[in-house]
MIDOSE-1310 file (N, C-alpha, C; in nm, 2 decimals, decimal comma, always signed):
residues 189
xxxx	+7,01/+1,03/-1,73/+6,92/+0,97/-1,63/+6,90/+1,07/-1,51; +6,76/+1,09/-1,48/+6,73/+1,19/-1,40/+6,76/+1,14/-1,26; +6,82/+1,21/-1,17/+6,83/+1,14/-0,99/+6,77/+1,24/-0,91; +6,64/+1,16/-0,89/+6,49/+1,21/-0,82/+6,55/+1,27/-0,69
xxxx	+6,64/+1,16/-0,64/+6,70/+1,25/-0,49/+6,74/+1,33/-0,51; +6,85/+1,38/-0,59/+6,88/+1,53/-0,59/+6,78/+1,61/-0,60; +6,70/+1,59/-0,71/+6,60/+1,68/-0,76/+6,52/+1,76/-0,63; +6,48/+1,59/-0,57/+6,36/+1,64/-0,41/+6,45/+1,75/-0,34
xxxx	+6,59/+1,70/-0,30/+6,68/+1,79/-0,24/+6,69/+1,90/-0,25; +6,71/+1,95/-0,42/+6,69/+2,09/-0,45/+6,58/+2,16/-0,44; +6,46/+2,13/-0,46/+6,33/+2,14/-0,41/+6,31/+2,14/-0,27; +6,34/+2,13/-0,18/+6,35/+2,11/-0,08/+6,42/+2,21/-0,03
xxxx	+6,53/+2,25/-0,07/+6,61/+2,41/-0,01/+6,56/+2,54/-0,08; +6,51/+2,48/-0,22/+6,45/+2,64/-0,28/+6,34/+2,66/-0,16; +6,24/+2,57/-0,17/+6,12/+2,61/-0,08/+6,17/+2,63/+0,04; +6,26/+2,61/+0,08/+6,33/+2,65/+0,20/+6,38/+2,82/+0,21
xxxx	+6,47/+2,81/+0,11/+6,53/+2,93/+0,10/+6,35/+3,06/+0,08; +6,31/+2,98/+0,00/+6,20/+3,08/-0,04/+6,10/+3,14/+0,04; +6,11/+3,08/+0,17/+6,02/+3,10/+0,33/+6,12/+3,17/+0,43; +6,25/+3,17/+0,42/+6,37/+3,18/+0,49/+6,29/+3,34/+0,59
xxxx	+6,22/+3,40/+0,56/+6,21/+3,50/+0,59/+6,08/+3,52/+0,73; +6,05/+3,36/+0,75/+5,90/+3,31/+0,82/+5,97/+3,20/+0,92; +6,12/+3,22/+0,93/+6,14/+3,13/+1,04/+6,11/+3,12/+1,16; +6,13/+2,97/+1,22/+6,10/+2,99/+1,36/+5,97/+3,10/+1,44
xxxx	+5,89/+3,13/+1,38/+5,77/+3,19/+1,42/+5,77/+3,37/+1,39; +5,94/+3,42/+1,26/+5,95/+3,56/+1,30/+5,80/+3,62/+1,20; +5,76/+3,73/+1,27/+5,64/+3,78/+1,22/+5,53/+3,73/+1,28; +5,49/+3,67/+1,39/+5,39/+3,62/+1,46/+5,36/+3,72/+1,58
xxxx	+5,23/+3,74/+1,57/+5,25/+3,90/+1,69/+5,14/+3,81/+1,82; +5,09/+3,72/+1,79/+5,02/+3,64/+1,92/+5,11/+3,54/+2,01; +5,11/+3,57/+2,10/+5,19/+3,45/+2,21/+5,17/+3,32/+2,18; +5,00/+3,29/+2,20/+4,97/+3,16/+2,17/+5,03/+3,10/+2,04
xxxx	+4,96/+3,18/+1,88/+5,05/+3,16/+1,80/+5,20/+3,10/+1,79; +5,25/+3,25/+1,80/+5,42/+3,21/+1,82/+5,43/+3,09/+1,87; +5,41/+3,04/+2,00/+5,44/+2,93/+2,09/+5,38/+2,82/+2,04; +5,29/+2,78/+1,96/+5,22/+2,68/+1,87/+5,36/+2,68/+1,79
xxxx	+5,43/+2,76/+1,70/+5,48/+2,76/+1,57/+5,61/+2,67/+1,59; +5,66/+2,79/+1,77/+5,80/+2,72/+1,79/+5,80/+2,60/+1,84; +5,69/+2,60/+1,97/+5,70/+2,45/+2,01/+5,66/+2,32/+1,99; +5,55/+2,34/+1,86/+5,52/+2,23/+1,82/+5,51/+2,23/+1,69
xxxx	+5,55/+2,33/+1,58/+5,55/+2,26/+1,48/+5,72/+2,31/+1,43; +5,81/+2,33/+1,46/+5,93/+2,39/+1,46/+6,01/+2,30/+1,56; +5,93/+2,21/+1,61/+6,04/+2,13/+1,76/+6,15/+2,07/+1,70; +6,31/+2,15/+1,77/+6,39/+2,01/+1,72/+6,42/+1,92/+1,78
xxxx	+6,36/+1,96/+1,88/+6,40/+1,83/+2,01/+6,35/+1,69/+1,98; +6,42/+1,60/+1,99/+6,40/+1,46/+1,95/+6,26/+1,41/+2,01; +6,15/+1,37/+2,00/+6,00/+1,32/+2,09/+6,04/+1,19/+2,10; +5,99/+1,12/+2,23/+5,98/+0,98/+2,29/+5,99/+0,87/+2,18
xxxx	+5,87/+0,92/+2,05/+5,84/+0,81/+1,96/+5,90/+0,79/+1,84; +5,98/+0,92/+1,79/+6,00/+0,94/+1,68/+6,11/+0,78/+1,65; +6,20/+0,69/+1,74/+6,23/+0,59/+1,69/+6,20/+0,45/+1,69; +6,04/+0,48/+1,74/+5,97/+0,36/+1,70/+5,87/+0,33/+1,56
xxxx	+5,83/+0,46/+1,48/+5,75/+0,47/+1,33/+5,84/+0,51/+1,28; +5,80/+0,47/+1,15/+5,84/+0,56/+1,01/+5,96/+0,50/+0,98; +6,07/+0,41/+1,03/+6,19/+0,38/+0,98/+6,23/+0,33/+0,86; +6,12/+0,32/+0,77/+6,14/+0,29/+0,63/+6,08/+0,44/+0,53
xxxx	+6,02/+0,51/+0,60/+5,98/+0,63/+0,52/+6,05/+0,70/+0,49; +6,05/+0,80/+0,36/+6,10/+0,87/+0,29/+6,13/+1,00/+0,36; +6,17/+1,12/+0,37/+6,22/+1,26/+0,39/+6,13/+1,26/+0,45; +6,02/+1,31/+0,32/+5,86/+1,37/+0,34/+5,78/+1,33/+0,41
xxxx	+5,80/+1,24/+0,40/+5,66/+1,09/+0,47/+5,68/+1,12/+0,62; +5,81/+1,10/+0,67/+5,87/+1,15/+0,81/+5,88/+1,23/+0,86; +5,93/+1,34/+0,83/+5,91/+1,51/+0,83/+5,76/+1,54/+0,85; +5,70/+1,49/+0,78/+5,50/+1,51/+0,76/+5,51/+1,43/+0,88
xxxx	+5,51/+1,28/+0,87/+5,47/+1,21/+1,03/+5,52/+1,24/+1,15; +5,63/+1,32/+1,17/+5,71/+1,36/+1,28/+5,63/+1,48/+1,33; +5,57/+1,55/+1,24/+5,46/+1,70/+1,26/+5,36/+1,65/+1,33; +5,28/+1,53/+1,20/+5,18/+1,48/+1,29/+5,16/+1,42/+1,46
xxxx	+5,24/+1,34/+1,44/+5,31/+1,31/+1,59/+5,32/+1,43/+1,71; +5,36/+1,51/+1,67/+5,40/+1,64/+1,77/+5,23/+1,68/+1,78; +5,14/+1,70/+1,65/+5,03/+1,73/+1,67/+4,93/+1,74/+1,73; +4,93/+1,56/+1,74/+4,87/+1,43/+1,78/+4,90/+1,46/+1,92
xxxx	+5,00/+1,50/+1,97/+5,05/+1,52/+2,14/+4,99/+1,64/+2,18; +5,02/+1,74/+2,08/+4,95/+1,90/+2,16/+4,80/+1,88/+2,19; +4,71/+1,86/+2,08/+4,56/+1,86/+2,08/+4,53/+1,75/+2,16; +4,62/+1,63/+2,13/+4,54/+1,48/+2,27/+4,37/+1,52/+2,24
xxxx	+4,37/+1,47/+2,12/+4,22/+1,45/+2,06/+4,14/+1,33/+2,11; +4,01/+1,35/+2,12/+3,93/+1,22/+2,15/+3,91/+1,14/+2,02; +3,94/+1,20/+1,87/+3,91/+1,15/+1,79/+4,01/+1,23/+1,66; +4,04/+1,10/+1,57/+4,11/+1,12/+1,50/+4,09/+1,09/+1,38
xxxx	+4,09/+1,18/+1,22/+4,01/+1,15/+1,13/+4,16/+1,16/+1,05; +4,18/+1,02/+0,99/+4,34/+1,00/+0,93/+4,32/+0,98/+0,76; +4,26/+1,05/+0,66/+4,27/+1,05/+0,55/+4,38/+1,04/+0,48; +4,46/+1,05/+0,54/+4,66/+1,02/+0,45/+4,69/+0,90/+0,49
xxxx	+4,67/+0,83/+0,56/+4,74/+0,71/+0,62/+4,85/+0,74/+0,70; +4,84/+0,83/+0,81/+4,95/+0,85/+0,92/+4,88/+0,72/+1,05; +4,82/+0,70/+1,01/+4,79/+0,63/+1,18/+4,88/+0,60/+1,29; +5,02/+0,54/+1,24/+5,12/+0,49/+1,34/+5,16/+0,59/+1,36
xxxx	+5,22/+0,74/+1,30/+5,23/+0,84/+1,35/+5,12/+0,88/+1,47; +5,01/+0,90/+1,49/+4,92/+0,98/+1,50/+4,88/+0,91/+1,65; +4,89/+0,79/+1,64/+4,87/+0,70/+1,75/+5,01/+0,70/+1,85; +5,12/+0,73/+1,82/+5,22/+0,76/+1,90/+5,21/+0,85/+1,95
xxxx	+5,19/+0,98/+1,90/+5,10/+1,14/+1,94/+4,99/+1,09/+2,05; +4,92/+1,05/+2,00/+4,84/+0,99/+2,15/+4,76/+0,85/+2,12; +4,77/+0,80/+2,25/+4,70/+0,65/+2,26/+4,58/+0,66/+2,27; +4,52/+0,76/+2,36/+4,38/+0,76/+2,36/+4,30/+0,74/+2,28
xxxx	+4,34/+0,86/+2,17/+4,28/+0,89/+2,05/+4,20/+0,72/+2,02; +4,07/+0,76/+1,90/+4,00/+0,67/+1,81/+4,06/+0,75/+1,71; +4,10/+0,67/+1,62/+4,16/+0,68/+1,51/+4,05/+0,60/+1,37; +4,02/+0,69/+1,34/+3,92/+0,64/+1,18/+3,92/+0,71/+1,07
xxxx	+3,90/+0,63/+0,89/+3,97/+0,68/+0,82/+3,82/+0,77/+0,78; +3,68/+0,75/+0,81/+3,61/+0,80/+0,72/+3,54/+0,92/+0,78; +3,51/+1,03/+0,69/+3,45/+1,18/+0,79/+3,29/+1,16/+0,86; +3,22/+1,02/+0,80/+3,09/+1,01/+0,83/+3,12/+0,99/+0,98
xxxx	+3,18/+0,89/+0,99/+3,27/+0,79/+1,11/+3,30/+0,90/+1,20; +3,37/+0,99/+1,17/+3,43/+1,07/+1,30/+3,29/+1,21/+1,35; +3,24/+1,26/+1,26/+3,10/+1,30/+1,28/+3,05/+1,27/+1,39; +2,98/+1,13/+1,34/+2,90/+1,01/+1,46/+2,97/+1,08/+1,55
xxxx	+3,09/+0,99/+1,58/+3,14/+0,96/+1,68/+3,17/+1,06/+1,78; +3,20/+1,18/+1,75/+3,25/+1,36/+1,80/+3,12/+1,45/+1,80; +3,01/+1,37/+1,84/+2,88/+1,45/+1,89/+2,90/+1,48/+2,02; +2,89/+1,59/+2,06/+2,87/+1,70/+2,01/+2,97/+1,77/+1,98
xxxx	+3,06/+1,82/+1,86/+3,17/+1,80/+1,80/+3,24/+1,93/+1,84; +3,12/+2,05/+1,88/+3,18/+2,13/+1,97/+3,28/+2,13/+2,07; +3,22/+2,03/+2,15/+3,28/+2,01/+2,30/+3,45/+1,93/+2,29; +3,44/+1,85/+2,20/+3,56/+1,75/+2,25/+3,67/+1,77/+2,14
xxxx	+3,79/+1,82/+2,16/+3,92/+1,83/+2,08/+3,86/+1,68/+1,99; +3,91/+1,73/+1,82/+3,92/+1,64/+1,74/+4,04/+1,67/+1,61; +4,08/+1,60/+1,57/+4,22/+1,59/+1,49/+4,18/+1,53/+1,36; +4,19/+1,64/+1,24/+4,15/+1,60/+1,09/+4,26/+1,62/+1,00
xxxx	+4,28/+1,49/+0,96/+4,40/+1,54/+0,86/+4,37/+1,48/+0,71; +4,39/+1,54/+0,62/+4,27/+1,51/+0,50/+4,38/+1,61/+0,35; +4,32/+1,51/+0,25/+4,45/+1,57/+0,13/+4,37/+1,66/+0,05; +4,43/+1,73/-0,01/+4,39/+1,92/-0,05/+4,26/+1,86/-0,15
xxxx	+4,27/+1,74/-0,22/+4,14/+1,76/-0,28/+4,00/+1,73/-0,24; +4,01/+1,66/-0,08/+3,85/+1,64/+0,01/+3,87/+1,78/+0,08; +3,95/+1,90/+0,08/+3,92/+2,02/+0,11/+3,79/+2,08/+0,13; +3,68/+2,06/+0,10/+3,53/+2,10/+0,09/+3,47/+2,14/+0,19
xxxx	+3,31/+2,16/+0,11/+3,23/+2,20/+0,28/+3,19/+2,05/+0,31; +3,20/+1,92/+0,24/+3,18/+1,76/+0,35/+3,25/+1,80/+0,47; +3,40/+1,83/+0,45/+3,47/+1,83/+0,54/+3,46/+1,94/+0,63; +3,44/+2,08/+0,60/+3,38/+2,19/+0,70/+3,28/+2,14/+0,76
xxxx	+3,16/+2,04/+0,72/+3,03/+2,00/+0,85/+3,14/+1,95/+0,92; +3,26/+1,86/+0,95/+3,30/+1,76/+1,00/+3,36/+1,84/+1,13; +3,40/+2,02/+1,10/+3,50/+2,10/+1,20/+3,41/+2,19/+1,29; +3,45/+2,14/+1,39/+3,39/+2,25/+1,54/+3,49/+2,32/+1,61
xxxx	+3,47/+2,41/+1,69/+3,54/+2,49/+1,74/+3,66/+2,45/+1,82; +3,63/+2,31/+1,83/+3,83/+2,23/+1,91/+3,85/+2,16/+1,81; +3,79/+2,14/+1,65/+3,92/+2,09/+1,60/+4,03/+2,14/+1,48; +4,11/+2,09/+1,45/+4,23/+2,13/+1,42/+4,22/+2,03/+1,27
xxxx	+4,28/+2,12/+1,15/+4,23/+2,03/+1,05/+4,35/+2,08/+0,99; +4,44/+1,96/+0,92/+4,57/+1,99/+0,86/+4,49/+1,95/+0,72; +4,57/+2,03/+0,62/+4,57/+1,95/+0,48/+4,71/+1,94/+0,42; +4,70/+1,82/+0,36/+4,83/+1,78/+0,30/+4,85/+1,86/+0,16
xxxx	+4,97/+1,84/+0,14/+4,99/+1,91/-0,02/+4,92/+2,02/-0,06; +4,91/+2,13/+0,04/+4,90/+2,27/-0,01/+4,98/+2,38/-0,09; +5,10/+2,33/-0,13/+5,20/+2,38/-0,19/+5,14/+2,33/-0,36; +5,07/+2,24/-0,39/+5,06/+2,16/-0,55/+4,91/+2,27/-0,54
xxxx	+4,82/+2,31/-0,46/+4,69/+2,29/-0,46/+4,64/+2,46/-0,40; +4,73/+2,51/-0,39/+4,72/+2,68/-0,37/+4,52/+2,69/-0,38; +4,51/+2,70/-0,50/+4,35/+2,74/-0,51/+4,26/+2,68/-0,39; +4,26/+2,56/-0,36/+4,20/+2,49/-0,26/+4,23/+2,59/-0,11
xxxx	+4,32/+2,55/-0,07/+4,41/+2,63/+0,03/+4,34/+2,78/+0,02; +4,35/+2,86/-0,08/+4,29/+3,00/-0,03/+4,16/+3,02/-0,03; +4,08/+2,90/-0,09/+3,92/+2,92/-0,08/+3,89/+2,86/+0,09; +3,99/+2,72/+0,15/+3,97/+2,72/+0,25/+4,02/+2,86/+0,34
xxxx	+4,07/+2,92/+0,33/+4,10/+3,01/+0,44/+4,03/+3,15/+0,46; +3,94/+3,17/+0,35/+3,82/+3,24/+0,32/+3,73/+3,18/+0,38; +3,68/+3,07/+0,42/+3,59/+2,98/+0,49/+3,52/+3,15/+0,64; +3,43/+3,17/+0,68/+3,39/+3,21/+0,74/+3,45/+3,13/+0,90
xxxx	+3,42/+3,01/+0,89/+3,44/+2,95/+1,05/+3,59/+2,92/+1,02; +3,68/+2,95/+0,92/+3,84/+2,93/+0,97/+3,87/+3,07/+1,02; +3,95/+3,02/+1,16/+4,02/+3,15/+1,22/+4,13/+3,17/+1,21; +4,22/+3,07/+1,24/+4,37/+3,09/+1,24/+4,43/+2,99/+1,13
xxxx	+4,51/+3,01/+1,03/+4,60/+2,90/+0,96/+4,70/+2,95/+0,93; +4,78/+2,86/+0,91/+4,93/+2,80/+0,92/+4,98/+2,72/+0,77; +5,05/+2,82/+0,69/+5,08/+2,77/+0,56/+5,22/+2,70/+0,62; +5,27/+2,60/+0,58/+5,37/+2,52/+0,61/+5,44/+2,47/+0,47
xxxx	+5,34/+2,50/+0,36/+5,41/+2,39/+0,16/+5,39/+2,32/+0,22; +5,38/+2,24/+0,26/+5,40/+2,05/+0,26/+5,22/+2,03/+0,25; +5,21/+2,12/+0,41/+5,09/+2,11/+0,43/+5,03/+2,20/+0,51; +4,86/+2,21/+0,54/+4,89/+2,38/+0,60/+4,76/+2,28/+0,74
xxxx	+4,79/+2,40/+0,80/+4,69/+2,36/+0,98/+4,57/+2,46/+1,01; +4,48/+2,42/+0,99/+4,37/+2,55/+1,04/+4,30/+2,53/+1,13; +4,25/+2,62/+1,23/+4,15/+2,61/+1,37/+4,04/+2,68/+1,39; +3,93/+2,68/+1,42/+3,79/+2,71/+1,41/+3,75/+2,75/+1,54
xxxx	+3,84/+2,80/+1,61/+3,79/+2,89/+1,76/+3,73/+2,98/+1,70; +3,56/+3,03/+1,72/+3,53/+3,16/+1,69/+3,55/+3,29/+1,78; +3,63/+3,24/+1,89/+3,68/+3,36/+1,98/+3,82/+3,43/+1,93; +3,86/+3,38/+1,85/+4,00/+3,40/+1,76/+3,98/+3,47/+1,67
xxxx	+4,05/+3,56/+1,65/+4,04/+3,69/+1,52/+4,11/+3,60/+1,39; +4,09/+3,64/+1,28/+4,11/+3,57/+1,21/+4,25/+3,61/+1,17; +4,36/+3,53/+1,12/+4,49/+3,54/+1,08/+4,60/+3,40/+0,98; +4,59/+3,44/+0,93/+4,69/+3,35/+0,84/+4,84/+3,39/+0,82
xxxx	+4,90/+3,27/+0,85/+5,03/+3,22/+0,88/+5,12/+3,17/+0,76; +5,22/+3,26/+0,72/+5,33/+3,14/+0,65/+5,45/+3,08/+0,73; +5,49/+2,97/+0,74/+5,57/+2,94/+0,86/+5,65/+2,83/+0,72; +5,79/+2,87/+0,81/+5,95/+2,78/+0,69/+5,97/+2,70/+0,79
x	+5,92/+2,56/+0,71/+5,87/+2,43/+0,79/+6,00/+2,34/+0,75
């Protein structure tokens, strides 16, 4: 009989071990960067919310919603496009936020999409250009399960309007400032 928890476990330290060399932000030559890597996606410090969600979620589920959360707090998005189902994460990250699951929906609503921070989080297979009309230059678009989905992941980061990303395996983070030189990130998440 196979026991999935060990399995995840071991999976879990290879990909570990196998980044070991991308810790904590080493190899990041931009300040901003760096300081993005360590203080918000690297935080160990416990956040206000983390023990009000997720108490029945798995490793990953948590670890992923605990990222988002931290996310959700840096950018303090006017709008939030939740294709995974974090909401209760994402909503602890910030109250403000509109939170909606569909890309037409957040579109609409983030005219002129330029202007106003927006928060996309969406799984490696809606990776597309639907989803590139959806990104302007404040928003920030995670994809889940970039580790299963490699091909997706390097055609997005060939994208002309991606400037900066953030390979994390679990999931990766990209940003569309066109004042930003372009650079990609492996970070041991």
């Amino acid at each position: 009989m196979i026991n999935f928890a060990l399995v995840n476990r071991m999976m879990q330290a290879y990909v570990w071990l196998r980044r070991i060399r991308h810790c904590q932000g080493f190899g990041i030559q931009s300040p901003t960067d760096f300081s993005f890597v360590k203080d918000v996606v690297n935080e160990q410090q416990p956040y206000y919310a983390y023990s009000e969600v997720g108490q029945g979620d798995d490793w990953l589920r948590r670890k992923l919603g605990q990222l988002y959360l931290r996310l959700a707090n840096y950018v303090q998005p006017a709008v939030i496009t939740d294709l995974v189902g974090y909401a209760d994460y994402l909503l602890a990250g910030c109250h403000k936020a509109h939170i909606t699951s569909h890309l037409a929906a957040s579109k609409a609503m983030d005219s002129p999409s330029e202007l106003r921070p927006s928060l996309i989080i969406a799984p490696a297979d809606d990776a597309g250009p639907q989803l590139l009309s959806c990104c302007g230059k404040e928003t920030m678009l995670v994809v889940e399960d970039i580790g299963r989905h490699q091909q997706q992941w390097k055609e997005l980061e060939q994208w002309p309007q991606v400037r900066v990303t953030f390979d994390l395996y679990y999931c990766g983070i990209a940003t569309f400032n066109p004042q930003r030189a372009k650079q990609h990130y492996v970070v041991n998440f």
